[in-house]
N, C-alpha and C positions, 0 to 999 in steps of 0.2 A: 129455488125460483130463478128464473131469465133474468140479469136484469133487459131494462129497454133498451134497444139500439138505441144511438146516437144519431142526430139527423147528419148527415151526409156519410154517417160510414157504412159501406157496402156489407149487402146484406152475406152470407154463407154460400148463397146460390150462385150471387152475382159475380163473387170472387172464385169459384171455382169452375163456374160455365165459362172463360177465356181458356184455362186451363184443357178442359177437356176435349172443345174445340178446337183448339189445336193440336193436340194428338190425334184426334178421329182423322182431320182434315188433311193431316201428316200420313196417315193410314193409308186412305184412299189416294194420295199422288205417288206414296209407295205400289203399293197395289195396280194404278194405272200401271206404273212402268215397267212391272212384273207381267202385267196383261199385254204390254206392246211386246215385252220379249216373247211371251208365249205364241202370239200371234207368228211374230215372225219365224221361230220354231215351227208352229203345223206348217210353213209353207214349204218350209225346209223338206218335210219329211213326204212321207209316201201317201200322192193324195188317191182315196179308195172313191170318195163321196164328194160331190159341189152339195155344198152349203150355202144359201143366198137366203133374202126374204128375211134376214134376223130383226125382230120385231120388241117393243116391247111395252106391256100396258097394265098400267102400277094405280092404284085407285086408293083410296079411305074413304071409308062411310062416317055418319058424324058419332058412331060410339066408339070411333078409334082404330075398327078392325081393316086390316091390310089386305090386301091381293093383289099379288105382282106375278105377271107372267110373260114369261120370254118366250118367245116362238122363233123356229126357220123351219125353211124347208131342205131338206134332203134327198139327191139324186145319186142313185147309186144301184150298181148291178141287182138285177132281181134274185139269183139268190142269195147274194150279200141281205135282200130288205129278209127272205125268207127265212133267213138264221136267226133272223132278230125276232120272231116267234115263236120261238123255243124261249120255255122257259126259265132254263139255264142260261140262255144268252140275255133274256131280259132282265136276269138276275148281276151278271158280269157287268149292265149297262150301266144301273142301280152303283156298284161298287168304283165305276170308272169316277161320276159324276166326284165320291169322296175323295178319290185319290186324286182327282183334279184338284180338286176345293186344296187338301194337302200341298201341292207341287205346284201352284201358283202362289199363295202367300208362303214361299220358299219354308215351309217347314212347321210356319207360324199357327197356324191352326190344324187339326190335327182329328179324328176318329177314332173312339174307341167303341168294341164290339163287347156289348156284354148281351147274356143269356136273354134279357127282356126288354133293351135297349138299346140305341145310336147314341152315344155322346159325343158332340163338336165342342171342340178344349182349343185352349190360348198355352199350347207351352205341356202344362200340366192337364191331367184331370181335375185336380182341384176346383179348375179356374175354367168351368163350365158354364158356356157359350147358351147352347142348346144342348136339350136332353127331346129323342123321340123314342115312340113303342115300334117294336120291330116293324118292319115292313111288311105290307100285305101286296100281293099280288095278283092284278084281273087281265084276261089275256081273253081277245076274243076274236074270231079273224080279220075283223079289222083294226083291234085296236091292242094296244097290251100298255098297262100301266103297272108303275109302283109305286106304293102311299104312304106316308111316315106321317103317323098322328103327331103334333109336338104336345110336350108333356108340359115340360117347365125350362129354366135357363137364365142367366144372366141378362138375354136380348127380350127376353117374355116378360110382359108387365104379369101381375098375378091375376088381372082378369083372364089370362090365354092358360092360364095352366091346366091340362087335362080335362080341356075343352074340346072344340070343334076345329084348331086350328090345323093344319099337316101344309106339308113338303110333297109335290106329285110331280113325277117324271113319266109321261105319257109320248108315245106314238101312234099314229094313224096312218093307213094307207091312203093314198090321193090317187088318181086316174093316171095311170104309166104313161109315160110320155111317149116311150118307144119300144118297140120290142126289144127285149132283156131287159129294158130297165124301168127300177119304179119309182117313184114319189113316196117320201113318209113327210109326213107333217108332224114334228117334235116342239113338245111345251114341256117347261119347267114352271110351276105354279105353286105359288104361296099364297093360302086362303086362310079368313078369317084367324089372323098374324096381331097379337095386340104387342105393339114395341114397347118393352120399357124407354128406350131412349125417348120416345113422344111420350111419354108418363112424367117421368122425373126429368126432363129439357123440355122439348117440344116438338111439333111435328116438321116444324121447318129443320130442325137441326137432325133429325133423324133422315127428313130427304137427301140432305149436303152430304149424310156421312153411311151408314147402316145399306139404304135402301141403293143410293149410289154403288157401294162395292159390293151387292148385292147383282145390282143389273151388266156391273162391268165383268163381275166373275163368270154370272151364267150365258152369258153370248158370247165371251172366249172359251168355254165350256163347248156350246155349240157348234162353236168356228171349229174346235180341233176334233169335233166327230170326223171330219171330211179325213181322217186318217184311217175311221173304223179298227182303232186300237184298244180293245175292250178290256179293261185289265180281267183277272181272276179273283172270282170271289172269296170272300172272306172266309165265308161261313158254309158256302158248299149246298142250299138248300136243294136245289135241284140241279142231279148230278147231269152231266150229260150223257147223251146215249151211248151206248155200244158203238165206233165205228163213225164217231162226230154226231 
């Protein structure tokens, strides 16, 4: 049996919620300063795409479920937009977004590819972040997406596990501004997301720290498409053609 707390000694939560806030809050001015160097790298490098219009618009409903999405817009040679509906290239785009995610928190967070799963890990596998089902892919002439249902995770309260929640990286064409070149309108979107950090803390300490480095990752994400540096994929699902 418990005994009773004692009146004025702090409760378990109380004594370790400073703790934890100060690490996350440590996290994200880390993380910031990793984002300012990035930035300053895409400018460094070779610009393909302007990038402008970065947007961003992060909601909760009152049974906890999240949806945050980052928008810009992209200008860039017309068949630069037309490579990116190929398959394959929507597939490389999908793999840019993890190796970013990788090489902005310098090494800290991490993907690993298994036969029926995404894992994002801290360091190890072990120490599992997020776990999603493979990625599905919808391509149509105007638009081409990739979806990653989330399963479960350290960030997933267990109302989100092998639900309705997913990860979507979409593009759409927009009205070409000029001949040779076009407009794509790109979102990153996180739908129906139940946080553990809002489960076990709260929703304000999930905004200061989770969703924070969340919004700060995926619009320097965005910033450094203007390089059109697609890494190669993982997994090879669809190969490319004969002859590019």
């Amino acid at each position: 049996m418990t005994p009773p707390r004692q009146q004025g000694q702090p409760s378990p939560r109380a004594g370790t919620l400073p703790s934890v806030m100060r690490f996350l809050l440590a996290f994200v001015a880390l993380l910031a300063g990793t984002v300012a160097a990035a930035r300053r790298g895409a400018r460094r490098g070779e610009v393909r795409a302007v990038v402008d219009a970065i947007d961003d618009h992060t909601t909760s409903d009152a049974q906890g479920a999240v949806r945050s999405v980052q928008t810009a817009e992209v200008t860039l040679a017309q068949e630069d937009a037309d490579q990116l509906w190929k398959p394959h290239q929507l597939e490389r785009l999908a793999r840019t977004y993890w190796r970013f995610l990788t090489r902005v928190t310098l090494g800290v967070i991490r993907v690993k590819y298994e036969a029926d799963s995404r894992i994002v890990y801290v360091l190890h596998p072990a120490i599992r972040l997020l776990r999603f089902d493979v990625p599905v892919y919808t391509i149509d002439p105007q638009r081409g997406a990739v979806r990653w249902q989330i399963r479960d995770g350290l960030l997933v309260a267990s109302r989100g596990h092998s639900g309705d929640g997913y990860l979507e990286i979409a593009i759409e064409r927009r009205p070409s501004p000029s001949e040779g070149r076009a407009k794509l309108h790109i979102a990153v979107e996180v739908a129906n997301f139940y946080p553990s950090i809002s489960h076990r803390l709260s929703a304000p300490v999930y905004r200061a720290t989770q969703s924070k480095i969340h919004v700060l990752v995926t619009h320097a994400f965005l910033r450094s498409l203007s390089r059109l540096d697609l890494a190669e994929s993982r997994v090879g699902r669809f190969p490319a053609p004969a002859g590019g």
